[in-house]
C-alpha positions in Angstrom: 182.3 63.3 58.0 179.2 61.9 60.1 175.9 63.5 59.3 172.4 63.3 61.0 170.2 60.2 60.0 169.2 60.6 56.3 166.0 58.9 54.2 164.1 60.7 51.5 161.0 62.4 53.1 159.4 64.8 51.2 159.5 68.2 52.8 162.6 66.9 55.2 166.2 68.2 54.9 169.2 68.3 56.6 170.8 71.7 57.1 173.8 73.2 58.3 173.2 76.0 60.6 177.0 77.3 60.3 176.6 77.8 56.8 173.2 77.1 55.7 173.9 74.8 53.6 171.9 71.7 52.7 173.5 68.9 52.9 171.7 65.3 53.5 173.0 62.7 51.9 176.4 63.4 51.2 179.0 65.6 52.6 180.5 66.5 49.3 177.3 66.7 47.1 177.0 70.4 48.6 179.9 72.7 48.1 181.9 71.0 50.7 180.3 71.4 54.0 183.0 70.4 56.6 181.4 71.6 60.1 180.8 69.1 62.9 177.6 66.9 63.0 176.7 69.4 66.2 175.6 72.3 63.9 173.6 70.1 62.0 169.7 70.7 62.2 166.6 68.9 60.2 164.7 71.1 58.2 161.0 71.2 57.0 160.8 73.0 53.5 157.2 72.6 52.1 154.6 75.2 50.1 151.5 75.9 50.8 149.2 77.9 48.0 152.9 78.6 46.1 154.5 80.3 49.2 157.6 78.5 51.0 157.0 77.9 54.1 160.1 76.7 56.7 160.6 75.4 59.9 163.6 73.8 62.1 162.7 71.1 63.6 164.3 70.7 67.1 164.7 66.8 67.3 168.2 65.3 66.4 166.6 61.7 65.9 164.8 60.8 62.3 161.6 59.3 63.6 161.1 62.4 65.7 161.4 65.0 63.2 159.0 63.3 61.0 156.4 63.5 63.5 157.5 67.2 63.5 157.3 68.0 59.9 154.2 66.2 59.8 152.7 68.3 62.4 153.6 71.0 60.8 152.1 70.4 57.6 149.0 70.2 59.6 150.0 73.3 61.0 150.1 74.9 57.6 146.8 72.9 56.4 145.0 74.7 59.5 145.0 78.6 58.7 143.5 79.4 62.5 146.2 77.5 64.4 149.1 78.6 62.3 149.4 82.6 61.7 152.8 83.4 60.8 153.9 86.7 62.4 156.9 89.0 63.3 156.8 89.1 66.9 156.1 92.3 68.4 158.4 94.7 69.9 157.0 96.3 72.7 158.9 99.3 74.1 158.9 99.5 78.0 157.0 102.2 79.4 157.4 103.5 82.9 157.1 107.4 83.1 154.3 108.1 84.6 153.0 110.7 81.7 153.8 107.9 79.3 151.3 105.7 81.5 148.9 107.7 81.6 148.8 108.4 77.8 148.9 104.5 77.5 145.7 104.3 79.9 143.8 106.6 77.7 144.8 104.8 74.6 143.1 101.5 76.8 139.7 103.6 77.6 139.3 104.5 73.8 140.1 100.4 73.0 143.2 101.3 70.9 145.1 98.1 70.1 142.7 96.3 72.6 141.4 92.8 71.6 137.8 92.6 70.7 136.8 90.4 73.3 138.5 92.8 75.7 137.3 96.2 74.3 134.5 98.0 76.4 132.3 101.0 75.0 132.8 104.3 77.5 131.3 107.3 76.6 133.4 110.3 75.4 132.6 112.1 78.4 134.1 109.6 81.1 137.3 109.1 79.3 137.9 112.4 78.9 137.1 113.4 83.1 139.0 110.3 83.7 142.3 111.1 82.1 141.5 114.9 83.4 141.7 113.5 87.2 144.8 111.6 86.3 146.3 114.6 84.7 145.2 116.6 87.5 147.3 114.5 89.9 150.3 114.6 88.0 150.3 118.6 88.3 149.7 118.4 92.2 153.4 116.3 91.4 155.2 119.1 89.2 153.7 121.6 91.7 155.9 119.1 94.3 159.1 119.8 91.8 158.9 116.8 91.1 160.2 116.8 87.2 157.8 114.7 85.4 160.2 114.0 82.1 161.5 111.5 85.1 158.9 110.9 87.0 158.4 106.7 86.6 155.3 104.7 88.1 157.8 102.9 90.2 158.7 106.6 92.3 155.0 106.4 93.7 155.0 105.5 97.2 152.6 105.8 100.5 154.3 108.9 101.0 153.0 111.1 97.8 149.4 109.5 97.6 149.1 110.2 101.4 150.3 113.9 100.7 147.7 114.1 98.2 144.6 113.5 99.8 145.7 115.9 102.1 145.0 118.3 98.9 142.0 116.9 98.1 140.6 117.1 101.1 141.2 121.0 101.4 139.9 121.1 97.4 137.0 118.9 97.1 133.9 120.2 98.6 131.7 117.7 97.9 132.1 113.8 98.2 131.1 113.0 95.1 134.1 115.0 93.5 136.6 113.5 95.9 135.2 109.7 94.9 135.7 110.8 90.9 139.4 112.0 91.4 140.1 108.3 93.6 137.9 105.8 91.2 139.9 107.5 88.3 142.9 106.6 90.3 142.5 103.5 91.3 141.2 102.1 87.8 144.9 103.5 86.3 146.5 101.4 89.2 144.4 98.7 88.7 145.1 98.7 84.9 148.8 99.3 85.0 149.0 95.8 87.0 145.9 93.8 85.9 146.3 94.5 82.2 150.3 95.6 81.7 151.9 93.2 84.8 153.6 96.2 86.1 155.0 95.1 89.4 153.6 98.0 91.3 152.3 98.0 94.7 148.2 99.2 94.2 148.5 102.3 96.6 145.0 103.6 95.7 143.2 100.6 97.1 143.6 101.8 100.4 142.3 104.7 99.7 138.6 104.5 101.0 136.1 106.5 99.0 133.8 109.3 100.8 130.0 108.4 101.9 127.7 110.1 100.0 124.7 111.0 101.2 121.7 110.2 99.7 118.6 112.8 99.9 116.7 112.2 96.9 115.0 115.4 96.4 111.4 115.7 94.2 109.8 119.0 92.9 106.4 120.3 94.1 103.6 120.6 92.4 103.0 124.3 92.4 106.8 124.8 91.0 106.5 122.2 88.3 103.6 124.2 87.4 105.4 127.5 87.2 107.8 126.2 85.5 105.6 124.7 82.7 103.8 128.5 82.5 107.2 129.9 82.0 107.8 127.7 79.3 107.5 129.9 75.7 108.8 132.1 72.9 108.6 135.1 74.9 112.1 136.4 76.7 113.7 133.1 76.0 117.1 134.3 74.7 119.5 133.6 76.6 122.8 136.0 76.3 125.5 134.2 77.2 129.0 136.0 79.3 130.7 136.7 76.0 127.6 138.4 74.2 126.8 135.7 72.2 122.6 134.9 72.3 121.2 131.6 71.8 117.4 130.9 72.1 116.3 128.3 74.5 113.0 128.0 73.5 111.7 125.3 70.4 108.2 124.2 69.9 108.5 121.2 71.4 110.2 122.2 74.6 107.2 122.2 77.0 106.1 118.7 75.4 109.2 117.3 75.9 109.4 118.6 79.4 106.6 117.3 80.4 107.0 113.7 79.0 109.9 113.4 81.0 108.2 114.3 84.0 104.8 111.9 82.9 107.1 108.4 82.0 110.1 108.5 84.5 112.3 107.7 82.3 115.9 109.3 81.8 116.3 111.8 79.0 117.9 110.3 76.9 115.5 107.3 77.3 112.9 109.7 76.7 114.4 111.2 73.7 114.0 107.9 71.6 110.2 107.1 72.5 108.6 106.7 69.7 104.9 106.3 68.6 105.3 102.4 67.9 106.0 102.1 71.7 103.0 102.9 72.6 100.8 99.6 73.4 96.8 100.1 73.5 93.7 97.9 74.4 91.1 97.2 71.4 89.7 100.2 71.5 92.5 102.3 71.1 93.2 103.6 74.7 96.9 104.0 76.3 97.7 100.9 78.3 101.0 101.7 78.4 104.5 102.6 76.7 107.6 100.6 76.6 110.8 102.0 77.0 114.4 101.3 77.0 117.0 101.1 79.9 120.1 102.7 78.3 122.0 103.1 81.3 121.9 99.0 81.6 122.4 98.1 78.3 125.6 100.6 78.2 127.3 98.9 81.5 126.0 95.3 81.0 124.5 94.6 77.0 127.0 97.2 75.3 127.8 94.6 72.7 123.6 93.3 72.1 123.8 89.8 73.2 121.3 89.7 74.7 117.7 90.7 74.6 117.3 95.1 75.2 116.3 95.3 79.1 112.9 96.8 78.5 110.4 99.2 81.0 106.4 99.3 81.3 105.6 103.0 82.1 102.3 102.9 83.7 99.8 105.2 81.8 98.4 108.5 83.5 96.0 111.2 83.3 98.5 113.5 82.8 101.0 111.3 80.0 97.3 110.4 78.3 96.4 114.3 77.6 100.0 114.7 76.5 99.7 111.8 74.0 96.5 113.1 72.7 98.1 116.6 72.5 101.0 114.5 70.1 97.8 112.9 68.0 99.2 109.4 69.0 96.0 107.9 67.5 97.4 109.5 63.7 101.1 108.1 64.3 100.4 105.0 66.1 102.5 102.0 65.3 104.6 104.5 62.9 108.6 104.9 63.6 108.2 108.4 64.5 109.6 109.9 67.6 107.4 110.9 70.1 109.7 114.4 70.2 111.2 116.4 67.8 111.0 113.9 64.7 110.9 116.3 62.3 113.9 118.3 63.7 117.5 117.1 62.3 119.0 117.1 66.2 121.1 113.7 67.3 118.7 112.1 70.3 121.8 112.5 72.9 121.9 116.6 71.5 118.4 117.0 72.0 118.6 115.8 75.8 121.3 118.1 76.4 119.4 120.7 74.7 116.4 119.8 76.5 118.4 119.6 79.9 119.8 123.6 79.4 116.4 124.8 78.6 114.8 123.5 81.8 117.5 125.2 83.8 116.7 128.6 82.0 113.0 128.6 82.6 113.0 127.3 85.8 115.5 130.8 86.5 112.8 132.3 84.3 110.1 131.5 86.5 111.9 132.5 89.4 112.0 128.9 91.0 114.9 127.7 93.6 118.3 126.3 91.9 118.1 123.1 94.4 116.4 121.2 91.7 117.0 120.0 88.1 115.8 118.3 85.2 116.8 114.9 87.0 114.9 115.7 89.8 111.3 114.7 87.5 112.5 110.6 87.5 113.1 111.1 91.4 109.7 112.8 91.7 107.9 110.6 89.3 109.0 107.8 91.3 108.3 109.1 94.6 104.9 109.7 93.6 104.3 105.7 91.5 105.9 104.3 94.5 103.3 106.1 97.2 100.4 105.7 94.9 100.7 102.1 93.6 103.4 100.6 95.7 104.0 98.7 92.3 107.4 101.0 91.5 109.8 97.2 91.6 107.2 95.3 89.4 108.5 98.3 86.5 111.7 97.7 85.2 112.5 101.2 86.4 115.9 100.5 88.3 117.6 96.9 89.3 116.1 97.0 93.0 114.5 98.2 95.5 117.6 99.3 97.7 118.7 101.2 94.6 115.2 102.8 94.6 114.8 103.8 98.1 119.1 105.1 98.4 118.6 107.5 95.0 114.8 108.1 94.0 112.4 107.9 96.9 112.0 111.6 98.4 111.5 110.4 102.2 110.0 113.6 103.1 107.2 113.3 100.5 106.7 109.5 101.5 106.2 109.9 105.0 104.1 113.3 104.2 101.5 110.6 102.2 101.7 107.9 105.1 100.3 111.1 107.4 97.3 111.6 105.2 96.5 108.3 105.4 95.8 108.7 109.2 96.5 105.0 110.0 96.4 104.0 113.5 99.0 101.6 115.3 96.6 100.1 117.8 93.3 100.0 115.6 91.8 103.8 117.4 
């Protein structure tokens, strides 16, 4: 019986692939193998480290399948190119719960590549899946049975149906834009990341304008507020009896350095005494903080150097400092807050940002402002003053600056005390 092309090669064999026998150079040398020469295959049988490694080798012609086996021992030589794995199963998913579970794994980078994974706070994944979930119960509301439901059942039709919802539900724009960017990022996964053919429905779905009145606080009430600020009636009892006091020792101080740097609070949180930078006499020139918000969306994995910003020194962050006996901790790595306190940074701003809303209801001030509303006022108040608010580091332009910081009312208030004249009068 014919056989494939035979010479001794180490590593190379002849197989049959009827009854996996080996069979080379002669028919009868190996228990008789009888089947055709069209079931006949060359093998590569080599070790590497004391493990058998095996391959077929598709070509029927000798010359070819020793280029084959050789390439294959380089193959085996190369750990990096050559990773022997069971290939994976992956189970088809098309409910729409199932989705959506899958989409949450994706925002916590479950089974994600590194080079693919993203960081995202606890927070947003947790609104975003609530937005998605919160559509699905508009569908079972619908009768529509969700145990069935499958990603491919959406259609103009439903989305259209429910934006009619959210547009009776959503007061405010900015709530209306969360529900659709959560929507259109599970579209946009499903097809970018899983190739689901699915038509993206949510791109047409144009988000609401938001309109931008940057707000600051006046004077007097900052004031108030920082008068309200002590030990006395600071308990705060909360619907189910429980108490909690909102009051620390450093509350007022930390307060205020929000209000005297600009920064966010968080960002002010992790000041500490080595960022402070002084002349040669050991004056304030200024401190140097960090832009979390960036480095979260565009340096989450520290590639690159940590986007830095120069808050300008003033009379009021100077008294504050020498209230904190900077001159005794400078260059030390001590927070500027707190340091003695064992509170997370990110707990203390939360802290920080509940205590500001209970004394500014303490002292009787309106609700239309919060603990955010220092950066905007800060801001306002650098930019009218200096003009030098883009030369800072404070935000990545001044379009950003002038759409979400800039009160206009207090801008244009300033221009008017300035009594310019148009035509030189």
């Amino acid at each position: 019986m014919k056989i494939l092309k035979y010479k001794k090669f180490t590593g190379l064999h002849i197989v049959c692939k009827k009854c996996n026998k080996l069979i080379e150079v002669s028919q009868y040398t190996y228990k008789g193998c009888k089947h055709p020469i069209d079931r006949q295959k060359y093998k590569a049988i080599l070790r590497q480290d004391g493990v058998r490694k095996t391959r077929d080798l598709k070509s029927l012609e000798y010359d070819d399948a020793i280029k084959e086996l050789l390439d294959f021992k380089h193959e085996l030589s190369n750990p990096i190119r050559f990773i022997s794995r069971a290939p994976k199963v992956e189970v088809k998913i098309d409910l729409l719960k199932d989705c959506i579970m899958m989409f949450a794994d994706w925002l916590e980078n479950v089974d994600v590549p590194n080079h693919q994974k993203r960081p995202r706070t606890k927070g947003y994944i947790t609104t975003t899946v609530q937005y998605l979930v919160k559509f699905s119960k508009f569908l079972e509301d619908n009768k529509f049975d969700l145990n069935k439901f499958k990603i491919y059942d959406l259609n103009d039709v439903i989305v259209g149906k429910y934006y009619d919802y959210l547009d009776e539900t959503c007061k405010m724009a900015t709530t209306y834009n969360h529900n659709t960017k959560a929507l259109k990022n599970f579209n946009n996964f499903l097809i970018n990341h899983k190739g689901f053919n699915v038509p993206n429905l949510f791109a047409k779905v144009k988000l609401r304008y938001e309109g931008m009145n940057p707000k600051s606080i006046k004077d007097d009430d900052f004031k108030k507020l920082l008068e309200a600020i002590s030990s006395e009636d600071s308990i705060l009892v909360h619907p189910n009896g429980r108490k909690k006091n909102m009051y620390r020792p450093y509350t007022k101080d930390a307060i205020e350095l929000v209000a005297y740097t600009g920064m966010r609070i968080e960002e002010t949180m992790i000041l500490k005494f080595s960022d402070i930078a002084v002349d040669s006499l050991g004056n304030v020139q200024y401190l140097v903080g960090t832009d979390l918000k960036f480095e979260r969306a565009h340096n989450w994995n520290n590639t690159k150097a940590p986007k830095k910003v120069l808050i300008p020194t003033s009379i009021e962050l100077e008294n504050l400092l020498n209230k904190l006996e900077y001159k005794k901790y400078l260059d030390t790595d001590k927070y500027l807050i707190a340091d003695d306190f064992d509170i997370s940074r990110k707990t203390l701003a939360t802290q920080l940002s509940h205590s500001f809303t209970f004394f500014r209801k303490k002292a009787k001030l309106s609700d239309d402002f919060s603990i955010r509303h220092l950066r905007k006022t800060f801001l306002t108040k650098l930019h009218t003053q200096t003009g030098f608010i883009e030369s800072l580091g404070y935000q990545r332009s001044a379009k950003v600056m002038m759409d979400n910081y800039f009160d206009k009312v207090e801008i244009v208030k300033e221009i008017s005390k300035r009594a310019f004249g148009y035509y030189n009068e």
